[in-house]
BATIDO-48416 format. One record per residue (C-alpha): residue number from 1; x, y, z. Coordinates in Angstrom, 2 decimals. Example, Ala and Ser with C-alpha at 12.3 -4.5 7.8 and 13.67 -1.06 7.14 Angstrom:
2
r num=1&x=12.30&y=-4.50&z=7.80
r num=2&x=13.67&y=-1.06&z=7.14
This chain:
365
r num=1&x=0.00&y=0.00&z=0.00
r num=2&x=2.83&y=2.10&z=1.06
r num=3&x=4.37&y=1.49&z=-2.38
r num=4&x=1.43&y=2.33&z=-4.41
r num=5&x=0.30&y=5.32&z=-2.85
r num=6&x=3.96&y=6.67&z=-3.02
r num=7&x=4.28&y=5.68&z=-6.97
r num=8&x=0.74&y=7.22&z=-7.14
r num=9&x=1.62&y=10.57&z=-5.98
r num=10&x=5.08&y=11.00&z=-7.31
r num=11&x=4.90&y=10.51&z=-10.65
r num=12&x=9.10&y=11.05&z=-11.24
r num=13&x=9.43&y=7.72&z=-8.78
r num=14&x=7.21&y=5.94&z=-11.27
r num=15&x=8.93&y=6.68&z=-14.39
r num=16&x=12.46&y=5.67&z=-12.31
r num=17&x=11.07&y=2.44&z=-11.45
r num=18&x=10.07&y=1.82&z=-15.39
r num=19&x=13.75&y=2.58&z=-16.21
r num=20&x=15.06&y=0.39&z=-13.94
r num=21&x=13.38&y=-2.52&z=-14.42
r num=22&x=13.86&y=-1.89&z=-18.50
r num=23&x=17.47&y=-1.98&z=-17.52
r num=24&x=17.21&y=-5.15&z=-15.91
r num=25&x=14.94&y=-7.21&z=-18.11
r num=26&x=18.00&y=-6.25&z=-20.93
r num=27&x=20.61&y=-7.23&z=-18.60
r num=28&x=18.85&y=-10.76&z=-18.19
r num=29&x=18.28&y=-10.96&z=-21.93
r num=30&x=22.20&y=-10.54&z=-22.45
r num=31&x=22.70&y=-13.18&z=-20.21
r num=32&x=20.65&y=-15.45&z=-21.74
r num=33&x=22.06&y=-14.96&z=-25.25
r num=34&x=26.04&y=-14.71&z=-23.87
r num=35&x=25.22&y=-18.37&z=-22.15
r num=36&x=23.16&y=-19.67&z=-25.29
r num=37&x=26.07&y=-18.61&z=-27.18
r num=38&x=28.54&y=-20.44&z=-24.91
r num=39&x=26.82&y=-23.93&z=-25.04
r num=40&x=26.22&y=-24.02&z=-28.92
r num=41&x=28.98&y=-26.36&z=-30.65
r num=42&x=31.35&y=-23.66&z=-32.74
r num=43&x=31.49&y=-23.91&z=-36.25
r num=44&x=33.92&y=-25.38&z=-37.91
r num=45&x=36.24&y=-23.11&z=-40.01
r num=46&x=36.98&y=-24.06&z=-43.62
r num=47&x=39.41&y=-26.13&z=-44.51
r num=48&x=42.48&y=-24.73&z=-46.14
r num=49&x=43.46&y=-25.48&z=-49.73
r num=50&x=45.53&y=-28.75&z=-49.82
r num=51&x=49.19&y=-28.00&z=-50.66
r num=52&x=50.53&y=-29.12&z=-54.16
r num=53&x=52.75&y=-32.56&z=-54.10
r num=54&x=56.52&y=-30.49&z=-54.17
r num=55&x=55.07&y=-28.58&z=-51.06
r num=56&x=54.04&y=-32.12&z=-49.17
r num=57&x=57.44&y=-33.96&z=-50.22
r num=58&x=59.10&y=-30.32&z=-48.83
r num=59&x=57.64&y=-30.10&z=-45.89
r num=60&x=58.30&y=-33.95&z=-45.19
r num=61&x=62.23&y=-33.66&z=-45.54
r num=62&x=62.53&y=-30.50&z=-43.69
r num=63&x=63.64&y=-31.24&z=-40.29
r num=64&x=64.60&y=-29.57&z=-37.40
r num=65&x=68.12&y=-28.88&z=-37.01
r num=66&x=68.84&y=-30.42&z=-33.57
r num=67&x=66.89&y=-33.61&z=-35.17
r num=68&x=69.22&y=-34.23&z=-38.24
r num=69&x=72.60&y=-33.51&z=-35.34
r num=70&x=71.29&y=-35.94&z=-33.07
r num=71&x=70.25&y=-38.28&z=-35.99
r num=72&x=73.77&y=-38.04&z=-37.59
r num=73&x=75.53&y=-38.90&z=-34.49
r num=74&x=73.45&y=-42.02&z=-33.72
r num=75&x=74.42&y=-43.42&z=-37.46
r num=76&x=77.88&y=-42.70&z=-36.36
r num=77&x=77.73&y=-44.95&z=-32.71
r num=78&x=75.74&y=-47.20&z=-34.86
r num=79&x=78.75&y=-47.70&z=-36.99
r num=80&x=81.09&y=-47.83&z=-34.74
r num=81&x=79.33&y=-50.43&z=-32.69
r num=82&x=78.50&y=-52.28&z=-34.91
r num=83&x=82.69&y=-52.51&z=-36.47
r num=84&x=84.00&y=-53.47&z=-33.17
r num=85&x=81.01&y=-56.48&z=-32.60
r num=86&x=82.00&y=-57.77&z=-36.40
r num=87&x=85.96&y=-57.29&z=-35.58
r num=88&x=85.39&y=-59.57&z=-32.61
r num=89&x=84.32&y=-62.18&z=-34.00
r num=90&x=86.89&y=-65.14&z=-35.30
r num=91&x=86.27&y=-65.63&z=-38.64
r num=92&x=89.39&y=-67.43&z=-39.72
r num=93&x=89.44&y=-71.31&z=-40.29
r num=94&x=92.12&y=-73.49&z=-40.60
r num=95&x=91.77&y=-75.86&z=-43.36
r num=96&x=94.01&y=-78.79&z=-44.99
r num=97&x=93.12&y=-80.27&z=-48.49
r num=98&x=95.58&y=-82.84&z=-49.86
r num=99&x=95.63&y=-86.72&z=-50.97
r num=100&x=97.51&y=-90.16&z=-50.12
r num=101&x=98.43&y=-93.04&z=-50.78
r num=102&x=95.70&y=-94.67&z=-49.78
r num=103&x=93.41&y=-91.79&z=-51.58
r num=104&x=95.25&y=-91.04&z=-54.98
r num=105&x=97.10&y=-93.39&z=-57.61
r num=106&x=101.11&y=-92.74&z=-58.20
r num=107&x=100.30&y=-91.15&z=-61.17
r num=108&x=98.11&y=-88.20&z=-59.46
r num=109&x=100.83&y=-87.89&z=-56.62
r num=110&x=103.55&y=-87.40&z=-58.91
r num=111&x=101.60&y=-84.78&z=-60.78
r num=112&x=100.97&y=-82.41&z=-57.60
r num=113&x=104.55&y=-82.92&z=-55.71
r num=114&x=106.13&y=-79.69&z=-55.00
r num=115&x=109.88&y=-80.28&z=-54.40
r num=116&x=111.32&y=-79.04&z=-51.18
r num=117&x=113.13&y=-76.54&z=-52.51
r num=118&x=109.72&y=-75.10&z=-54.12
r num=119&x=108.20&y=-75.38&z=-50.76
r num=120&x=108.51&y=-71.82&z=-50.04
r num=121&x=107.39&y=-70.33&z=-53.55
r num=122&x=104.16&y=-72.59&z=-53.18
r num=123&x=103.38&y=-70.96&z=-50.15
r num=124&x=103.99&y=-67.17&z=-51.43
r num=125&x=101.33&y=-68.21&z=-54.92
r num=126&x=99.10&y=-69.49&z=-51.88
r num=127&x=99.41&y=-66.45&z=-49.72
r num=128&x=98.43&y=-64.30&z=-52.67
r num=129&x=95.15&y=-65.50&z=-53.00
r num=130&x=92.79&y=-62.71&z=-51.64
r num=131&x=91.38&y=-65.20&z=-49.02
r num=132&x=94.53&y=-67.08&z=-47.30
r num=133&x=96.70&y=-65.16&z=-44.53
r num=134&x=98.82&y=-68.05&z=-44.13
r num=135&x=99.91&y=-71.39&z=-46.13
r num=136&x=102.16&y=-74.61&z=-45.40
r num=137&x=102.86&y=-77.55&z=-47.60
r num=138&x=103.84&y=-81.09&z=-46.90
r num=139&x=104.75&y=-82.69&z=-49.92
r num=140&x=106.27&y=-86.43&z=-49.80
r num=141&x=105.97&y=-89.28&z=-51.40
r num=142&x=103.19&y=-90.74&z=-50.09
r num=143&x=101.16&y=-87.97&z=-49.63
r num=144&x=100.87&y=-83.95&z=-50.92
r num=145&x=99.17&y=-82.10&z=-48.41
r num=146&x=97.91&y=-78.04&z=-48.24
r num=147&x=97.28&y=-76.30&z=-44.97
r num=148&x=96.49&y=-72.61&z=-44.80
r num=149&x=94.39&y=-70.40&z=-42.68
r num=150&x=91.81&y=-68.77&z=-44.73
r num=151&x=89.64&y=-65.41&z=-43.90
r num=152&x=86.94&y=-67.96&z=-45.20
r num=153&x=86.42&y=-71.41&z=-44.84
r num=154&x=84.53&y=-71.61&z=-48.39
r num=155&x=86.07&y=-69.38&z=-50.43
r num=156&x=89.59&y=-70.15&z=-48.88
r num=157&x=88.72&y=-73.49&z=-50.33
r num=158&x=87.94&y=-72.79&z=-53.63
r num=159&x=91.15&y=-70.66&z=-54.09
r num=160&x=93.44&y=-73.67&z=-52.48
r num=161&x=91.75&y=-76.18&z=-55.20
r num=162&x=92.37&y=-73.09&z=-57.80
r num=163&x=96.11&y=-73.40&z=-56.91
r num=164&x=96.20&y=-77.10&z=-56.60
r num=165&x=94.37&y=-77.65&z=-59.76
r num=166&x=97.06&y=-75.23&z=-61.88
r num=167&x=100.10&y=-76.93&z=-59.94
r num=168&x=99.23&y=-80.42&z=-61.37
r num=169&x=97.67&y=-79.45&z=-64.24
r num=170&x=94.65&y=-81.90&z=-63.59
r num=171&x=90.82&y=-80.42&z=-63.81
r num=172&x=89.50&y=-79.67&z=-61.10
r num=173&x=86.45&y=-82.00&z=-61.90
r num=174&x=89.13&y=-84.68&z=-62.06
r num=175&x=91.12&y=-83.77&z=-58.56
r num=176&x=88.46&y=-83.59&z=-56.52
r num=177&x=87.65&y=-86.69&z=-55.85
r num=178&x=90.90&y=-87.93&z=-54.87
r num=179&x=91.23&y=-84.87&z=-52.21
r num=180&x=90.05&y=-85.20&z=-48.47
r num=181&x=89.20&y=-82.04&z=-46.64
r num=182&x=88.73&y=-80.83&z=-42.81
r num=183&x=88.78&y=-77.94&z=-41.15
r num=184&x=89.58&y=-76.47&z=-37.94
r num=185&x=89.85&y=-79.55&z=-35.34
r num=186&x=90.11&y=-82.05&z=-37.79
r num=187&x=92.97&y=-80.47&z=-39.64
r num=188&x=94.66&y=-80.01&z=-36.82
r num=189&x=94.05&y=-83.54&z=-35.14
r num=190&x=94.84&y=-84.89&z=-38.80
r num=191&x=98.58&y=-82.94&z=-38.71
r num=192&x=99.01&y=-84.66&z=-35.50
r num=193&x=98.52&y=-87.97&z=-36.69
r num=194&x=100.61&y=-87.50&z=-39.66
r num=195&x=103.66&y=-86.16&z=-37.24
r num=196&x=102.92&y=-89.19&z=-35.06
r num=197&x=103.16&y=-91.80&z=-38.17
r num=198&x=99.58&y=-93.03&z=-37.40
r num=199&x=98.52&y=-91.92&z=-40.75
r num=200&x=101.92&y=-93.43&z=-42.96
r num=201&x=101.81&y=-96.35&z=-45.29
r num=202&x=104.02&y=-97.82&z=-42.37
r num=203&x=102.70&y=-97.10&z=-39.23
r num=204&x=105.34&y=-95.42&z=-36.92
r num=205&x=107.49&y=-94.67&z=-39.36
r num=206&x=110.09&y=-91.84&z=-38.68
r num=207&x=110.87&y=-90.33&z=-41.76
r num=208&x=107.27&y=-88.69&z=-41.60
r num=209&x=108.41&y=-86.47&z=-38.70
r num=210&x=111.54&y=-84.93&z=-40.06
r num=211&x=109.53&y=-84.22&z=-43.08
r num=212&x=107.11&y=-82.06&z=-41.12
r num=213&x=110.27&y=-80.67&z=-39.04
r num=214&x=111.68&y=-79.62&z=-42.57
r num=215&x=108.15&y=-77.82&z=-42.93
r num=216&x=108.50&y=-75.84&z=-40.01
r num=217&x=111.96&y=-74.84&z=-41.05
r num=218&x=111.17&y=-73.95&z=-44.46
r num=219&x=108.64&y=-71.62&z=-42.79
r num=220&x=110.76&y=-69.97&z=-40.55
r num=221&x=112.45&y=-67.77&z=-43.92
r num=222&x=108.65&y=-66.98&z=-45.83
r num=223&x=106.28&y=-64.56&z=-44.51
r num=224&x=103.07&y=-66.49&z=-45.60
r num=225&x=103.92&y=-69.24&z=-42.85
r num=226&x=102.31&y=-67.02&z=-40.01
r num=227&x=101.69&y=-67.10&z=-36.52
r num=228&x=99.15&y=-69.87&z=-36.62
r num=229&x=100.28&y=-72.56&z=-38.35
r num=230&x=103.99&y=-71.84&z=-36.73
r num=231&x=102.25&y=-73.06&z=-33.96
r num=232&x=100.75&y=-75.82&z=-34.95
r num=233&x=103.39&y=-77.23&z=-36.64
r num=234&x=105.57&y=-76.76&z=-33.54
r num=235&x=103.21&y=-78.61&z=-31.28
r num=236&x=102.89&y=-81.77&z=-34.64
r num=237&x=106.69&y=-81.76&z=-34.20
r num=238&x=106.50&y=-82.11&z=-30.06
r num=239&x=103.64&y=-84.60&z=-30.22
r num=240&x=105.63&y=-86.46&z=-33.31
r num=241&x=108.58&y=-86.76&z=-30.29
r num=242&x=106.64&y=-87.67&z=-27.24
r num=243&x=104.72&y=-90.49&z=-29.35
r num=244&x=107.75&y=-92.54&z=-30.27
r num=245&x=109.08&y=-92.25&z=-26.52
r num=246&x=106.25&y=-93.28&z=-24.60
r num=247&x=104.85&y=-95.52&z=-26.92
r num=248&x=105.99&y=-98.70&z=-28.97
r num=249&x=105.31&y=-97.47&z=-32.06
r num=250&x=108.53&y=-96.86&z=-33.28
r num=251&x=109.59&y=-100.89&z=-32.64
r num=252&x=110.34&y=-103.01&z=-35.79
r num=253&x=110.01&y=-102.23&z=-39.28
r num=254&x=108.85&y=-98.26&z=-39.07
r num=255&x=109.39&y=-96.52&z=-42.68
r num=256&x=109.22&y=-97.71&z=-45.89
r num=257&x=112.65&y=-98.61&z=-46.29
r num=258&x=112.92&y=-101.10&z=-43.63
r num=259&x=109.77&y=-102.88&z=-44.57
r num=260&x=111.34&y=-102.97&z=-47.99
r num=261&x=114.38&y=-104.78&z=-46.87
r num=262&x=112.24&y=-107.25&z=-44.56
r num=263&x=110.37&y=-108.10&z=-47.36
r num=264&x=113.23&y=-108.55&z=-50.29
r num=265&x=114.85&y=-110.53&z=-47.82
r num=266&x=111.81&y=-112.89&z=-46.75
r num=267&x=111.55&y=-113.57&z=-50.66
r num=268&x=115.46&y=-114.51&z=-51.20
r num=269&x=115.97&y=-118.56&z=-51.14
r num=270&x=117.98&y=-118.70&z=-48.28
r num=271&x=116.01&y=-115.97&z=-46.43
r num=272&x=119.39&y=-113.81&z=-46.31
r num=273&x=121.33&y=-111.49&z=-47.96
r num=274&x=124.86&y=-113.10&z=-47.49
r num=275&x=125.34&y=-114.24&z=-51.01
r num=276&x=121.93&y=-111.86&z=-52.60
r num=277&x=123.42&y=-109.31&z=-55.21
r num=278&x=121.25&y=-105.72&z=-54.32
r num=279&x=121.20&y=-103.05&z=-57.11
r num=280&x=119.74&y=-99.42&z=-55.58
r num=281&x=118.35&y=-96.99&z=-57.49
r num=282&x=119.05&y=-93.26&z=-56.73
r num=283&x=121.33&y=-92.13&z=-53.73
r num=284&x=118.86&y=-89.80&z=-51.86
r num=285&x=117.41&y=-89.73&z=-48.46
r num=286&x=115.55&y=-93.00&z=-48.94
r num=287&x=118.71&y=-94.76&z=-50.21
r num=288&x=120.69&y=-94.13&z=-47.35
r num=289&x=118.07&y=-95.45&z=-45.03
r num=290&x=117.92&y=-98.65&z=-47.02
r num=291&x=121.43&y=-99.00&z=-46.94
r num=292&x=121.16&y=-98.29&z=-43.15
r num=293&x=118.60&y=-101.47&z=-42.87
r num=294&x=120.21&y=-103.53&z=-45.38
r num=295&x=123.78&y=-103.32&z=-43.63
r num=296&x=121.96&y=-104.80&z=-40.50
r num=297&x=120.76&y=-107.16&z=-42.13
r num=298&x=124.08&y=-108.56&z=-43.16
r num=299&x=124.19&y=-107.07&z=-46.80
r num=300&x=127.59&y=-106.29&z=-47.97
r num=301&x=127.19&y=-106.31&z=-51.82
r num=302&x=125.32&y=-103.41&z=-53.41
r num=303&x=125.71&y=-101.18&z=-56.27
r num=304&x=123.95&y=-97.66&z=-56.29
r num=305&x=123.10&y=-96.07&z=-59.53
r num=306&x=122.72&y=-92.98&z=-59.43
r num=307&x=123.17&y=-89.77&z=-61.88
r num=308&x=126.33&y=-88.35&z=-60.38
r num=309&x=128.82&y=-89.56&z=-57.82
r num=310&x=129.13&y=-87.42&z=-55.02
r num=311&x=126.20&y=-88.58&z=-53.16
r num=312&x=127.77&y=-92.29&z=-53.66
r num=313&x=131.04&y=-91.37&z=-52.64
r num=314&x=129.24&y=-90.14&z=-49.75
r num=315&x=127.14&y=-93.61&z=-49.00
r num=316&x=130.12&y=-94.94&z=-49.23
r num=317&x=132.05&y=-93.11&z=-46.51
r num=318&x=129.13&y=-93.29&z=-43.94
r num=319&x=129.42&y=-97.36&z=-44.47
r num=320&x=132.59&y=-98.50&z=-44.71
r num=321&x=131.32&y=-101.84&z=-43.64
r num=322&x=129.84&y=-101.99&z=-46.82
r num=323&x=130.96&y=-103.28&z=-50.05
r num=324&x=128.74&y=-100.34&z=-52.23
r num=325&x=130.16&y=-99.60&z=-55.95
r num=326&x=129.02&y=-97.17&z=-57.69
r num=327&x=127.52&y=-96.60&z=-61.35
r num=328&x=126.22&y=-94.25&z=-63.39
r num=329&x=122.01&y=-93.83&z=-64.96
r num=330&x=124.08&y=-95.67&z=-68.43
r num=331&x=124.84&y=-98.69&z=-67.16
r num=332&x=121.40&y=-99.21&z=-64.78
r num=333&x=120.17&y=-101.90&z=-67.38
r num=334&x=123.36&y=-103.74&z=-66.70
r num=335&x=123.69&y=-103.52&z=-63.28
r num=336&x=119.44&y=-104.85&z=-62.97
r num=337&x=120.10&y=-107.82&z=-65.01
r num=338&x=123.16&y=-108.65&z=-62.82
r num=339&x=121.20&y=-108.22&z=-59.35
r num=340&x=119.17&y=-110.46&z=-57.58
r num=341&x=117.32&y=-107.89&z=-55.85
r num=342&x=116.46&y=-104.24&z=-56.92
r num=343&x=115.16&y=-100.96&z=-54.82
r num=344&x=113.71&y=-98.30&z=-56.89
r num=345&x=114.42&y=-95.08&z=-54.40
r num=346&x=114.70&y=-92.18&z=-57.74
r num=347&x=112.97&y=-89.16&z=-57.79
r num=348&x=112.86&y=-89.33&z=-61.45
r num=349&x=109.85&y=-88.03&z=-63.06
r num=350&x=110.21&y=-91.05&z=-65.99
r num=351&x=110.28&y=-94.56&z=-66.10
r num=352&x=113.46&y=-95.96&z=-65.23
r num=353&x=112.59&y=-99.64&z=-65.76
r num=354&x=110.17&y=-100.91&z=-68.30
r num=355&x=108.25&y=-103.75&z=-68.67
r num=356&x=109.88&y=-104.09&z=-72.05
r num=357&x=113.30&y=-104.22&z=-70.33
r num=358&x=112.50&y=-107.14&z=-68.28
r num=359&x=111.66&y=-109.02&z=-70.83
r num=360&x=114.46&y=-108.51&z=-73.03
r num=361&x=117.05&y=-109.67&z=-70.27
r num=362&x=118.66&y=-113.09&z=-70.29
r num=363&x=116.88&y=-115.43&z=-67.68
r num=364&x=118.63&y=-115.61&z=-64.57
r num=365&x=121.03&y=-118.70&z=-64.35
């Protein structure tokens, strides 16, 4: 009552109270639209024009600079790890190739012998080969044998039957099935044997061993024998040694020599060589052992034809026991068909003695 008898007496409070509430109602409104406003999902703007395919495949390879630095040195350790792991690793193989007797006929033996004296120019050829560090060879009569330590077992292979293959002149299709191979452990349990005579056409025999000792020295002067197979030929040569003293091995007939002589003289008549002439051919290594075996034996008459005579003059100053004359390669048909026993011990690449011979000689009276 108060309120409208006031507002209907004053007109000016009347027309104050109409402007206020006018302001009010608007203020409301506002906040009605500012909140309607606020709740409503916004529009999406439009999208921008796609870029062209040179800016895509630029703005793909630009990178920040501190990226491509840190990138860079990670390839770099990458590298360098991954070197060192690779460098640690033993990649090297030892490997031995050859044949033997009881593997290969004369007639491919004879073909791949490397003299002694060649010994050391075999292993340089080897050594060049892009795949061997180091090379030895054991070349004998009974056996021709390769050993080198190869950056890879295959291809270190390959290049050792390469060599092999234009030593001999044989095909490869045609030497390869007369060669054995091993690697690593085997070869080396294989040199052992051979140093010990377990692997010679007479067991125990010692000529074997100063063949591999002449091996080892031959080494010593060319820089393709190298630190490994030094070694292992140093430790064939020890083993070679402590076989024949703590074993019986070395008892009886032990090289090819000896046998020989047991068996010439186990074939005689009279199962001795008192009254048996003996004709030797060639004065080499082999010779003198024969002579060695035949003088215990009782031999005293022998002739040795050889091409020269300085290595018979020298037989025949290590045995004076002996009654040894000596002849030259001229008169070898005369002194065969005089003999009652003959020992072929040449290193002659020919025939010495054909079949053709034999039959042309007078029969024995």
């Amino acid at each position: 009552n108060t309120l409208r008898s006031s507002t209907q007496h004053n007109p000016t409070s009347m027309a104050n109270m109409a402007h206020s509430m006018t302001r009010h109602n608007a203020a409301r409104a506002a906040v009605r639209t500012t909140s309607r406003r606020s709740t409503a999902p916004a529009r999406r703007a439009p999208p921008a024009p796609r870029a062209t395919t040179t800016e895509q495949q630029t703005s793909a390879t630009v990178l920040p600079s501190t990226h491509t630095e840190s990138s860079s040195a990670n390839l770099e350790q990458l590298k360098g790890t991954s070197t060192n792991r690779y460098a640690q690793e033993t990649k090297s193989s030892i490997i031995s190739i050859g044949l033997t007797v009881s593997s290969a006929p004369v007639e491919i033996r004879e073909k791949l012998a490397v003299k002694q004296e060649e010994w050391g120019t075999a292993i340089s050829e080897l050594c060049n080969y892009p795949h061997i560090e180091e090379a030895a060879v054991l070349s004998t009569c009974n056996r021709m044998e390769v050993y080198v330590v190869g950056m890879s077992y295959h291809r270190g292979v390959r290049e050792v039957e390469e060599w092999m293959s234009k030593q001999s002149g044989i095909p490869l299709d045609e030497l390869r099935p007369y060669l054995f191979l091993l690697r690593d452990r085997d070869a080396v349990n294989h040199v052992l044997q051979v140093s010990a005579g377990l692997d010679s056409l007479v067991m125990g025999e010692g000529q074997i061993l100063a063949q591999v000792k002449s091996v080892f020295q031959v080494g010593q002067d060319v820089p393709g024998f190298g630190r490994t197979l030094n070694g292992l030929f140093k430790q064939a040569i020890q083993a070679g040694k402590r076989v024949r003293a703590e074993t019986g091995i070395a008892k009886g007939a032990v090289s090819v020599s000896s046998a020989a002589a047991e068996l010439a003289q186990m074939k005689l008549p009279s199962k001795s060589f008192n009254d048996a002439k003996v004709c030797i051919i060639g004065a080499g290594t082999m010779s003198r052992l024969l002579v060695k075996h035949l003088v215990s034996k009782g031999c005293t008459d022998m002739t040795i034809v050889n091409r020269s005579y300085p290595r018979v003059e020298e037989l025949q100053a290590d045995f004076p026991d002996a009654n040894i004359t000596a002849k030259l390669s001229p008169d070898l048909m005369e002194c065969v068909e005089a003999s009652d026993v003959i020992f072929a011990a040449s290193s002659s690449e020919d025939i010495l003695i054909s079949k053709a011979d034999i039959e042309n000689m007078a029969a024995p009276s």
